[in-house]
Structures are given as C-alpha cells and as structure tokens.
N, C-alpha and C positions, 0 to 999 in steps of 0.2 A: 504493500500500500504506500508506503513510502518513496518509497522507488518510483511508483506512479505518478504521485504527486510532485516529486520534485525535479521529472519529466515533464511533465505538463509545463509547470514552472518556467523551465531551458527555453519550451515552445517558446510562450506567453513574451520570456526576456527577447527575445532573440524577434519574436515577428515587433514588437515594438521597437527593436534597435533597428531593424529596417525600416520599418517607419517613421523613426525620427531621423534618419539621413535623408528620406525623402520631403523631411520638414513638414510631415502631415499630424503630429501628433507633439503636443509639448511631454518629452521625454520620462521623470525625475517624478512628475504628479500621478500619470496614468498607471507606470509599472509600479508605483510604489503600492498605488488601489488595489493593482491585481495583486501583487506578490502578497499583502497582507491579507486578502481573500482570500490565497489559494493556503495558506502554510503560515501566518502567524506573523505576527511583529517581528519574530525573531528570523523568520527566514528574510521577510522583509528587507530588515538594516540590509541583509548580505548581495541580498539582487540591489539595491541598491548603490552597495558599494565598489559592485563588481559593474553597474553602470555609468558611475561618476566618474569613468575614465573618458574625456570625449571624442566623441568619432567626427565631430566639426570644430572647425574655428570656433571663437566666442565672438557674437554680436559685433563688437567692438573690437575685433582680432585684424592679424593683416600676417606676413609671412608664410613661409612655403605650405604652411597648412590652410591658409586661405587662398593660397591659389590652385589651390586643388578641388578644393569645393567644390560640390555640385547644388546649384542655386535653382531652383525655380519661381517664378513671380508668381504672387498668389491671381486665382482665375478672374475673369471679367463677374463672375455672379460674386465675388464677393468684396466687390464694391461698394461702399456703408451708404447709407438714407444719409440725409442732409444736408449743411452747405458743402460738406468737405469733398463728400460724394459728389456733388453737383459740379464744384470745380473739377473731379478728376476726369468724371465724362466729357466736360468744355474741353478741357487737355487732350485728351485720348482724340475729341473730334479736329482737332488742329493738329496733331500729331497723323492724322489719316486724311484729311485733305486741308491745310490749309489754303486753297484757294476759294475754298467755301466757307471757311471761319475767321479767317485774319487775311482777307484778300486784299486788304489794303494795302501788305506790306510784300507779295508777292507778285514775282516780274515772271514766273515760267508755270510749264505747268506740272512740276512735280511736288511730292508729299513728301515729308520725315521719313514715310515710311518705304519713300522708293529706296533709299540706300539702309534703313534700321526695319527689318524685314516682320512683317506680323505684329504691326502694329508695334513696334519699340521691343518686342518678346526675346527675340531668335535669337540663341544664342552664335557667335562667332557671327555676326550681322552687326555687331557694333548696340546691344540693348542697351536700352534706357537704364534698366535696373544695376548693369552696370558700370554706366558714365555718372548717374546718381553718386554713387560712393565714394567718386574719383576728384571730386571738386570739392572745394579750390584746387587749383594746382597751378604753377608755372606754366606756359605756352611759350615755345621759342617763336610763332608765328606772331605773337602778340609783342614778345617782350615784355610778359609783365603774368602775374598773378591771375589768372581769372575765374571766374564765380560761375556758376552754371547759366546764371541769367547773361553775363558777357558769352558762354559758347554759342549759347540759345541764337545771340543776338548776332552772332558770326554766321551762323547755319544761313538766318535770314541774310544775310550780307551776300554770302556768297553761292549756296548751296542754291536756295531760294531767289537769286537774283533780285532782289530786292531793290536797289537801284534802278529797277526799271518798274515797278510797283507804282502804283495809282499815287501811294505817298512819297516814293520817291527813296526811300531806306528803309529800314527793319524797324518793330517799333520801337518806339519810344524806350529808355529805362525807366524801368515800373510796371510797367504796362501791366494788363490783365493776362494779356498772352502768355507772358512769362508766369504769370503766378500758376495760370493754371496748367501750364505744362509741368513746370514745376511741382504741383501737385500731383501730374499723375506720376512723373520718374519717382517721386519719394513714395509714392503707393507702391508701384512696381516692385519699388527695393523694399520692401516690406522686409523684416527680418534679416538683410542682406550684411554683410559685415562691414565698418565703417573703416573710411581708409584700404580695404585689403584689396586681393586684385584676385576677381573669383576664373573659374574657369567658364571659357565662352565670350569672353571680355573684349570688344573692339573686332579686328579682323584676324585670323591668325596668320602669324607670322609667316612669310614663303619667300625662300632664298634665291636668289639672282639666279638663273641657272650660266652654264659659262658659255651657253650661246646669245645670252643675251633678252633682250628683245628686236622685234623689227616690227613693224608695220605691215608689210608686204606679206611678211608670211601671217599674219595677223587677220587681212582682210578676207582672204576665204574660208578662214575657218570661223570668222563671225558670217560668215554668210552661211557657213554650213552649220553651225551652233545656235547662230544668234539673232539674226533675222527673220528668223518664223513669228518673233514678238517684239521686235524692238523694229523690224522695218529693214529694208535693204540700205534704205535712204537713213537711219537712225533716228528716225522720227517716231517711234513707238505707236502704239498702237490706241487709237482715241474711237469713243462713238460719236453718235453724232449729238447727243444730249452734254456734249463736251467732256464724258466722264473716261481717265487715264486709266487705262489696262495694263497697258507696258510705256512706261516711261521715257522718252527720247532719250539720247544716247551722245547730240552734238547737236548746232544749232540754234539759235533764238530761245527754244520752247526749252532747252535745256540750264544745268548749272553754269557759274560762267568759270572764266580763268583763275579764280581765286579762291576755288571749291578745293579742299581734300580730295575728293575722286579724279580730279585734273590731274592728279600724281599718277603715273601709271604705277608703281608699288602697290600704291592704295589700293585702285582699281583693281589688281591683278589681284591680292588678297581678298579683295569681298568676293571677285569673280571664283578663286577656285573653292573658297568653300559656301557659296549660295547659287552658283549658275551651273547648268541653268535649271530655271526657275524650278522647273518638273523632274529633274535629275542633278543636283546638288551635290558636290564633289566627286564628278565623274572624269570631268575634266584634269590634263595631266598639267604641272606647273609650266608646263613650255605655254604649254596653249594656253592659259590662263596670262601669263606675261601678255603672250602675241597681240592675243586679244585686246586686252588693254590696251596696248600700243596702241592699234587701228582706232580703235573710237575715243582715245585722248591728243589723236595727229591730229583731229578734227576741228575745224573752228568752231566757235562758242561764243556766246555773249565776253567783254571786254572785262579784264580786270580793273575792278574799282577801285583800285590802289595806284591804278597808271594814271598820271598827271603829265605827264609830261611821254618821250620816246619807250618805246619796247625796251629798246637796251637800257634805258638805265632803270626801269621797272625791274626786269631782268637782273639788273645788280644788284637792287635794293633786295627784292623779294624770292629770288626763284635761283640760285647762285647753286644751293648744295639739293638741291631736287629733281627726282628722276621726273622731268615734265617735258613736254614739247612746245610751252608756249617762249618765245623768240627761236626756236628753231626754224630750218628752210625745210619744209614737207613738200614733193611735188612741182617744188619751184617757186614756192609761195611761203614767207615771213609767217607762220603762226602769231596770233596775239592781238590784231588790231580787232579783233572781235566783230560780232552780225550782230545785228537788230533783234532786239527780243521781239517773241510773238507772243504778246498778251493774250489774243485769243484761243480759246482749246478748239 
C-alpha cells in the first residue's frame, strides 16, 4: 500500500513539474495540495523539497539559464475585462494593422506584424514578449539609451515609413499608440523574466556562409520561393477592399532605407527561420542570404536621415552594415529612394 501511494505520489510530482515548465500551473501551491492529500504533511515537506530545486529562471532572472527558457505568452482569451484589457486589445489592433488604427502616422502599407509574425507571438520572429524584457537598453543606431516607446517610435520612422504619413512622422511622444502597444508587449510578457534573454528572442543568428551573398543568384530562387505571395514584381499580394495578405517586399508600398530588414543579415535571418510562410525553415542559409540580397538590391522609399548626398548618409549611417543602399545595382546608385504609395 505504500509503495502504491508513494507511486502515485512520483506520478502527481513529476506530471506537475511538467507543467510548470510549460508555465501552466503555479508550481510550490498545487503539489504541495496534492502531496498533503495523497501521504500526509510529512510526505508533503519532502515533494516539496525535492521540488524547490528550479527547473526555470526566476521572474526576475537573466543568465545562461534564462536563455534557455522556454516562454510562452499567455492566450488571446485570457485577456482581463476593463481598462487595462481595453488598452491591450487597442495594442494588439495596431500591432495587426496599423493603417487602420494609427493611420495617421503610417506612409506604406505594412503591419508590426508583417516582420513580428502572429501577431507579436512567434517565436524567433523577433516577439513582443521578448523585446518587452529587453528595454531600456543602448542602441548603436541611436547612440543613446532607448525606452521601448523610442523603439516603438523608430518602427514608425522607418519600418512604417512614416514620413510619408498623412502627419508626416511617427507619433507624437506620449501618444496613446504607444501606451497601448505598450500595454499589450507587457501582457504578452506576462511572467517572462526581467532583463534575461529567453529562447526565441529576435531572429536567430545565421553565419555568413563563404560564398557570400549575391543578388543574381538571389533573384530566381525568390521567384521560385517567393513570389507565389509577395509578387514577381515585390509588390505583395492586396485585395481589393485594400486588405494586405502578403506584404511588398520593395517599392513605395514598402519599408524605407532606414528599416532593420534593409540589412540583408537581418532579412536573411527572419527569412530562414519564418519563410516561407507555409514551410518555415526549409530553406538552406545560402538561399536565405541570396534571397535577401535580391529584394534588399531593390529600391525603396528614401532614408529619412538623408539631408543632404547618398555618400555622406552612407558615412554617417550605413559604414559597418551589410546593406545595398549607396551601392551601384544594375547600373543604378541604390538610395535616392520612390514615392511612397499611400494607397492599398
């Protein structure tokens, strides 16, 4: 009988320490219910204390054990009633089309969520939950310190083309936009560890291969990859109620020269672990470079930091970056940027 019981017990420990790696259960309170149900106070202290060793970072943890983590955001139904809830759905709704919620401050027509994939969620998609965790921090793009509301407000600068927006820039500091995106990344991070650097975090990293990239070999295999949704022409794929499917890819309608995805590093990283879309790291890291190459040769809306010539934009901003803007593509100077198309 014993034997039985303190089998069951093993069970009991052992299906809750699965479940609290998958952060479905607060650990310390439920086994301790059971273990004193099944076998007494006294078997209890020892499941216990044989649980108190932890199998996660702590909340407020960072180091090699918080990047190993495995994080999930808690689901869309468990979103709270009232203001707070309120703001995180206004979030969520700007995070999935800003041109329907904050269109004032949007020049193309892409979403957060064309490069942060499932709504801010996916991991190695670069999630909200965790860029949340990651701010403040230093930017060498910035030179300076920045706050999540300064990233927020760089996305719109450059991701978002903003500058070519009905206002004319990203909004304001303060704005509502901000808060309630804000809102939802710190919902997202629900539980997530403060400071640490969880697994799934940003794009993962994908090494130069030593042929490089090119362009050239680049362009048929986004025609054979990548065009069945983004367009031959890179124009993506729109209805006619103006609602975005697939995202352009270069152009007006796209990010401009001042975008992170403008990097082909960048690019080549979200590419080979999210494309494509319906078969998501099938792609081999050549092809994923090539790729990139080709639809970052392309012109794009103008960097909003040029005031003056290419070249000395080029000097200020783009010196130690794998980019094509002031390079000679085809014959042609990259960088003086097309006309956005405000219309979807």
């Amino acid at each position: 009988m014993t034997n039985r019981i303190a089998a069951q017990a093993r069970h009991l420990v052992e299906q809750f320490r699965r479940s609290a790696e998958r952060r479905e259960v607060r650990l310390l309170h439920i086994a301790s219910a059971i273990a004193l149900l099944i076998s007494g106070a006294a078997f209890g202290g020892i499941a216990l204390l044989a649980l108190a060793r932890p199998t996660q970072p702590a909340t407020n943890g960072s180091g090699p054990a918080a990047e190993n983590a495995v994080f999930s955001p808690p689901p869309m139904s468990a979103i709270p009633a009232g203001p707070a809830g309120d703001a995180i759905r206004r979030g969520q709704a700007i995070f999935d089309d800003p041109g329907t919620h904050a269109s004032a401050f949007v020049g193309n027509v892409l979403a957060c969520k064309s490069c942060h994939l499932d709504s801010g969620r996916r991991p190695d998609s670069s999630p909200m939950w965790a860029a949340w965790i990651s701010y403040p921090q230093y930017r060498k793009k910035t030179n300076s310190i920045n706050t999540m509301e300064d990233r927020i407000m760089g996305c719109f600068r450059y991701s978002m083309n903003a500058p070519a927006s009905p206002s004319g820039g990203p909004p304001p500091a303060g704005s509502d936009v901000y808060r309630d995106l804000e809102a939802y990344f710190y919902w997202l991070a629900t539980g997530a560890p403060t400071a640490g650097k969880l697994a799934g975090s940003g794009y993962p990293e994908l090494r130069l291969t030593s042929s490089g990239y090119d362009p050239q070999r680049g362009a048929p295999l986004y025609e054979q990859k990548c065009s069945g949704c983004h367009g031959s022409d890179g124009q993506g794929a729109i209805q006619p109620d103006g609602t975005v499917v697939y995202p352009p890819l270069w152009g007006g309608k796209s990010y401009n020269w001042g975008a992170g995805m403008a990097r082909v590093d960048l690019a080549a990283r979200f590419i080979k672990a999210n494309m494509p879309f319906d078969q998501p790291g099938t792609l081999t890291d050549q092809e994923a470079w090539d790729i990139a190459a080709y639809f970052d040769s392309q012109e794009r809306p103008k960097d909003p930091r040029q005031t003056g010539t290419i070249a000395a934009n080029t000097e200020a901003n783009f010196t130690d970056q794998l980019t094509y803007y002031g390079k000679v593509v085809n014959g042609k100077q990259l960088g003086a940027g097309v006309s956005a198309a405000l219309s979807k």
